[in-house]
N, C-alpha and C positions, 0 to 999 in steps of 0.2 A: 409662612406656610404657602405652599403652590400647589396648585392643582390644575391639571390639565383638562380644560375644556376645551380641545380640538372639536372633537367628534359636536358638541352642544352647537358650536361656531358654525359648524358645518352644517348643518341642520337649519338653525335658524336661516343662517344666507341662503339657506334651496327652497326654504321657504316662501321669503321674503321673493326673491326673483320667481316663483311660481304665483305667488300673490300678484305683482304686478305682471306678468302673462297674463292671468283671468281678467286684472281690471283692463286693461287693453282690450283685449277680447270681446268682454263684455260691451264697452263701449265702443266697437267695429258692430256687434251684434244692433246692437241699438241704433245706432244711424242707421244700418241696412234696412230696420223695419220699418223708422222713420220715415226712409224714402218707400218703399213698398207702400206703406198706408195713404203717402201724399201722390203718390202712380193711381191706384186702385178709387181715389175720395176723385180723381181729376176726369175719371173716365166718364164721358156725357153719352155718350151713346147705347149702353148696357146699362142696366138697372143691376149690380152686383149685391146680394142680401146674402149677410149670416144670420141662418137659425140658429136658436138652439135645439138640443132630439126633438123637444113636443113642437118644433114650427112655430115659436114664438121668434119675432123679429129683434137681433142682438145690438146687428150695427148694419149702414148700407151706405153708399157712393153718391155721389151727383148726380150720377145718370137713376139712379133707381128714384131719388125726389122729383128730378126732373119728368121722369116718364112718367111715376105713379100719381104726383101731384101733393105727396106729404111730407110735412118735413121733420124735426125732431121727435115730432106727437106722435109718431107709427111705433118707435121703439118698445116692446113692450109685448104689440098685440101679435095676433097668429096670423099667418100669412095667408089664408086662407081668405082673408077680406078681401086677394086681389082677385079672385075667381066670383063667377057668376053663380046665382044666387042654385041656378042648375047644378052646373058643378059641386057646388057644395053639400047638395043634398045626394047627389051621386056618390058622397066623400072622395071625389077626385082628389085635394091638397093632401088626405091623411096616405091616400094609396099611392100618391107618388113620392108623398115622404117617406114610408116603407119602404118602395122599391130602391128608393137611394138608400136606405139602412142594410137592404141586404147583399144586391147587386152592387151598391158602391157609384151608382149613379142611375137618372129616370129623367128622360125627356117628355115632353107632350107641348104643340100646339093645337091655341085655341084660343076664345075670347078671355081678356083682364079686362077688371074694371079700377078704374082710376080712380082718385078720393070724390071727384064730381058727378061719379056714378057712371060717368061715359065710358063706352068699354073699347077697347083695343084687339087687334090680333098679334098676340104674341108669342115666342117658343121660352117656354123653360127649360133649362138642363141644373139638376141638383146633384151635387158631388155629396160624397159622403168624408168630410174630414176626419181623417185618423190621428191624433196626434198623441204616439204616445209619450211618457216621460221614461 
């Protein structure tokens, strides 16, 4: 007995060559974030911080351990610890987190304070990340 399995052959192999297209892909995907994350962790100059919505601190660069003076231990807390005790009671961090939620970005300079309490004059600008799926 025979049976023609063209059509099933054909299927499978478009498959099979579509699978390895994505795995390819994927792994072009992956080294490109690879080097993005090692560009963005090298930069000393800017303090680069991901929130998440409420302003809790995700991940951050060189420059932001460097400038702020913390290192692993910040992840976690709200961002608002880099603002002056004024500021905070003004809720400057929660209003300019807002304004980046609606407008899609909120600049302000003005004094930070570093993990030693010493404060700085610095400019923030907060993007508002969209990413959908």
């Amino acid at each position: 007995m025979t049976r023609d399995l063209t059509d099933r052959k054909i299927a499978e192999d478009q498959q099979k060559e579509v699978t390895e297209q994505l795995k390819a892909l994927n792994a072009e995907l992956s080294l490109s974030e690879e080097r993005y994350h090692q560009m963005i962790a090298e930069i000393q100059d800017y303090a680069i911080i991901l929130l998440d919505p409420n302003g809790n601190i995700v991940n951050w660069n060189t420059g932001a351990q460097f400038i702020k003076g913390y290192s692993a231990e910040i992840i976690g807390t709200n961002f608002s610890i880099f603002y002056t005790a004024e500021d905070r009671i003004k809720k400057l961090p929660e209003a300019l987190l807002e304004r980046a939620k609606i407008q899609g970005k909120a600049n302000h300079e003005g004094w930070r304070v570093r993990k030693d309490g010493s404060t700085f004059w610095g400019k923030a600008g907060f993007s508002n990340l969209k990413i959908e799926l």
